[in-house]
C-alpha positions as CSV (number, residue, x, y, z in Angstrom):
1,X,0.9,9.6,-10.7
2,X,-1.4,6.9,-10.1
3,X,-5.0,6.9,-9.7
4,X,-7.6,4.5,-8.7
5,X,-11.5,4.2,-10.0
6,X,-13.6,2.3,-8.3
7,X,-13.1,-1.2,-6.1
8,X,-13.4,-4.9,-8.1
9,X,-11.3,-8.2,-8.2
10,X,-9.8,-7.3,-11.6
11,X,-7.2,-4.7,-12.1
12,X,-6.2,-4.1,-15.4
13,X,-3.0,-1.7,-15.1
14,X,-2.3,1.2,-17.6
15,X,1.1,3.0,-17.8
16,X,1.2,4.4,-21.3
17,X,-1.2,6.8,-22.8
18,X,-0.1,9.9,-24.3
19,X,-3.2,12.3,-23.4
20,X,-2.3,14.7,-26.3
21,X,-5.4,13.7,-28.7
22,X,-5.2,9.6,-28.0
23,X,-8.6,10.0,-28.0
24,X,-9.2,6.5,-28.7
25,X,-7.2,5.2,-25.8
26,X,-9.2,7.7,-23.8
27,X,-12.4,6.1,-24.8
28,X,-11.0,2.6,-23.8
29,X,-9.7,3.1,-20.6
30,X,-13.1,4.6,-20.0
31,X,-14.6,1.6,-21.1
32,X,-12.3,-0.6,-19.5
33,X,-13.0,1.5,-16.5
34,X,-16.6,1.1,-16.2
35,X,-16.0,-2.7,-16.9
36,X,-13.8,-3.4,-14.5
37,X,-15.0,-1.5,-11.9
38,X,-10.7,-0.3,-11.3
39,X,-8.0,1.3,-13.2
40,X,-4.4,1.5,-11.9
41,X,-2.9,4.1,-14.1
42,X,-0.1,5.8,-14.2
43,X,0.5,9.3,-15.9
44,X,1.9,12.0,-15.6
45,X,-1.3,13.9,-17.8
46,X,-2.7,15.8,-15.7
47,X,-6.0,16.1,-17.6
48,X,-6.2,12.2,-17.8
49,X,-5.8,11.4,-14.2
50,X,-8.9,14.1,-13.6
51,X,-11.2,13.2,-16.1
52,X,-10.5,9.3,-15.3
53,X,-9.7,8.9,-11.6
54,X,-11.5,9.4,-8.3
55,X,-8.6,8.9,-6.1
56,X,-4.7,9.7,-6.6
57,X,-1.6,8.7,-5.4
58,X,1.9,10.2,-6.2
59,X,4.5,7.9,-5.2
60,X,8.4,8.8,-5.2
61,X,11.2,6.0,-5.0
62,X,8.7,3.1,-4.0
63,X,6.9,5.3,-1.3
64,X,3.7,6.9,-1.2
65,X,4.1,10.7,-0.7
66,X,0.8,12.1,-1.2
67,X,-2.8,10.6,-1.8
68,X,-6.4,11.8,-2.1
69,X,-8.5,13.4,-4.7
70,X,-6.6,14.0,-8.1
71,X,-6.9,17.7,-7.4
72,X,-5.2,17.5,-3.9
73,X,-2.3,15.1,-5.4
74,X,-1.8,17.2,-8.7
75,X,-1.7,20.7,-6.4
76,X,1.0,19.0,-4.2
77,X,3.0,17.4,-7.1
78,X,3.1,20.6,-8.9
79,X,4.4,22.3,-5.8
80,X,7.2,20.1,-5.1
């Protein structure tokens, strides 16, 4: 799952964050977040990509399958 906040010319890109209790790393991608103005990041945390992300996209082998609000993309992904 990846999910996007914001638009800027940076993009730092985050692929590994456990979301059980990292609260720390939950405080710096927030950070980083409102710093950079985007966030690619991929997880499969469910309660990460919502609290973090305003937009989602699940992709599956290089393609993009679903996109839209983290709630749309998480309800579709669970369904598959």
């Amino acid at each position: 799952m990846l999910g996007q906040v914001g638009t800027a010319a940076k993009i730092p890109v985050i692929e590994a964050l456990r979301g059980e209790g990292d609260r720390v790393g939950l405080v710096g991608l927030v950070d980083l977040a409102r710093h950079s103005g985007v966030l690619v990041f991929a997880s499969h945390a469910d309660e990460l990509v919502r609290a973090l992300c305003t937009t989602a996209v699940w992709m599956d082998e290089g393609r993009v399958h679903t996109s839209g609000s983290p709630d749309h993309v998480l309800a579709a992904y669970a369904n598959r």
